[in-house]
C-alpha positions in Angstrom: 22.2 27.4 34.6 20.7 27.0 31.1 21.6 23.7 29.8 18.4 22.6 27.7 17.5 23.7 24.0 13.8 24.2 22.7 12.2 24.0 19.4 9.4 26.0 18.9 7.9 26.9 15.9 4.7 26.3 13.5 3.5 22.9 13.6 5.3 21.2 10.5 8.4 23.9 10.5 10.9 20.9 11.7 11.0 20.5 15.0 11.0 17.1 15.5 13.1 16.3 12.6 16.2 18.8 13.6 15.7 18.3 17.3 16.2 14.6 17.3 19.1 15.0 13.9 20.9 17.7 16.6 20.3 15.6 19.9 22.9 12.6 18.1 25.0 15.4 17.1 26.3 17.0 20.0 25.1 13.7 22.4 21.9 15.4 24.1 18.2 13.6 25.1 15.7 14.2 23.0 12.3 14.4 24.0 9.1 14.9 21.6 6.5 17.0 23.7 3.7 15.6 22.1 5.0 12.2 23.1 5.9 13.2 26.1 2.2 14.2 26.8 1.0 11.5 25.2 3.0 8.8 27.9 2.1 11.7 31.1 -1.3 11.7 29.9 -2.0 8.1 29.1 -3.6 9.6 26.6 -3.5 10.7 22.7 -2.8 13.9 21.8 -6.3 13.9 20.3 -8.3 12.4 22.9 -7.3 15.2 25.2 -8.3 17.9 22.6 -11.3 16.1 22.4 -12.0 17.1 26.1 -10.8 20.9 25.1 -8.1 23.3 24.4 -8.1 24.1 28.0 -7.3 20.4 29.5 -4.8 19.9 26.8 -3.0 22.9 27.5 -2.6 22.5 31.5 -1.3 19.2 31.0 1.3 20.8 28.7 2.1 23.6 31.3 2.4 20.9 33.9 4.9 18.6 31.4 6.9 22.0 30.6 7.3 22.3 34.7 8.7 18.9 34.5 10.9 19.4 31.6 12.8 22.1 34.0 13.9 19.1 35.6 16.0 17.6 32.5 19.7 18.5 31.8 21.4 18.3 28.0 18.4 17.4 26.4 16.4 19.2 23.2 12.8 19.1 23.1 10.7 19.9 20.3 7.5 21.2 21.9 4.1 21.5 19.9 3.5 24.5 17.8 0.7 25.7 20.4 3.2 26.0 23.6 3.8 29.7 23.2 0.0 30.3 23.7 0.4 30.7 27.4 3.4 32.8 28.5 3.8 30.5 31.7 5.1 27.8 29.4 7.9 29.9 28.3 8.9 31.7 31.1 9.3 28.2 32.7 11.0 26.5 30.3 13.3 29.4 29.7 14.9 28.7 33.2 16.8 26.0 32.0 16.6 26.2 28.4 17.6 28.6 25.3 14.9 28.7 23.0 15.2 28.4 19.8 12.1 29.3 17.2 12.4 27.4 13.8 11.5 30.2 11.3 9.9 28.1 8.1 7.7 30.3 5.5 3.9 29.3 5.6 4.2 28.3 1.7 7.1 26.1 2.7 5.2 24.6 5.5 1.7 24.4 4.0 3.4 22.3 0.4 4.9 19.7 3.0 2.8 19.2 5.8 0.2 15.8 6.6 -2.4 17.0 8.5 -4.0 14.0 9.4 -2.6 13.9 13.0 -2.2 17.4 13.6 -6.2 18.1 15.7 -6.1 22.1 15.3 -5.1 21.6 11.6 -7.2 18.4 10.8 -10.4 19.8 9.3 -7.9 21.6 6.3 -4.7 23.4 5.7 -6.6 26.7 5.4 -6.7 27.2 9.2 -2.6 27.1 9.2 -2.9 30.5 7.8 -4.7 31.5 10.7 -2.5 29.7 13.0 1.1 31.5 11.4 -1.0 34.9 11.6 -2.0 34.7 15.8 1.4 33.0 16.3 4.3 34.2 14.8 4.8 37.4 16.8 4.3 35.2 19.9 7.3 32.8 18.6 9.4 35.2 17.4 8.8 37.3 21.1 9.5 33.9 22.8 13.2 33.3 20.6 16.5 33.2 22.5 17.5 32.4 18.8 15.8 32.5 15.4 16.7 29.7 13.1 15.8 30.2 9.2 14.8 27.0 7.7 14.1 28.3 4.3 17.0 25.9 2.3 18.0 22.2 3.5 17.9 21.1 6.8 21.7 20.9 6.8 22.2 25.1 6.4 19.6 24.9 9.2 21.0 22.5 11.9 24.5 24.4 10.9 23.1 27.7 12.4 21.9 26.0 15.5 25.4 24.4 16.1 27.1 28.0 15.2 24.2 29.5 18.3 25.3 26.2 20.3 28.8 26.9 20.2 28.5 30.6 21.0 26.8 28.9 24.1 29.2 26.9 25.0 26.8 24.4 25.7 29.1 21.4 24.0 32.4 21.6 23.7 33.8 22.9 19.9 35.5 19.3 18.9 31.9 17.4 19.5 30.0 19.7 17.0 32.8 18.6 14.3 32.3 15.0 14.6 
């Protein structure tokens, strides 16, 4: 049974912040992926892309083979998870995934790059990032989430996708 959510989405689309405003919401975990590594690993998120794509990304696959272990919980996973289909198709056995849709522009007028390591040398390679991934994301989607307005319109369509789940009960989305 499906009981988890998933952000995924371009690095800077709002991941983090709507995963952890929805987790206190409806009274699910939340767990940040990167931090999640980052405590697995004993490591920094760049240190281990310092080794190489490669490393970085088995240690993701092995913390999304962990993650099918948690129950109520959101996690906002990092914008390069959908890069190898294993990561989905395991995390989509206990979770709905939802892909937070936010226009490059959007994304590329709001985001700090200084601690994002594929984006760190300028905002240019973002373009090229959106352009390789967002077939991939939108292939990966359970759900599609538009967060082109505030981040209220856009936590009120995951809670009207939540509810069709029946994942929480109708009277905890209200409160």
């Amino acid at each position: 049974m499906k009981t988890n959510i998933v952000l995924i989405g371009m690095p800077g689309c709002g991941k983090s912040t709507f995963g952890k405003r929805l987790s206190k919401e409806i009274d699910f975990s939340f767990i940040d992926m990167d931090v999640y590594i980052e405590t697995y690993s004993s490591q920094t998120i760049a240190q281990l892309w310092e080794v190489g794509e490669d490393h970085f990304r088995n240690i993701e696959t092995a913390v999304c083979k962990l993650l099918t272990k948690e129950n109520y919980t959101i996690v906002s996973s990092g914008g390069g998870i959908i890069k190898r289909e294993e990561n989905i198709r395991l995390l989509k056995k206990t979770s709905y995934i939802f892909f937070i849709d936010r226009p490059l522009e959007l994304i590329m007028r709001d985001i700090d790059v200084s601690g994002r390591p594929l984006l760190k040398n300028d905002k240019q390679t973002l373009v090229g990032l959106f352009e390789q991934r967002i077939e991939q994301y939108r292939a990966a989607a359970d759900f599609i989430i538009e967060n082109d307005t505030t981040p209220a319109t856009a936590v009120q369509q995951m809670h009207t996708f939540i509810q069709h789940l029946k994942l929480v009960e109708k009277e905890s989305l209200s409160e």
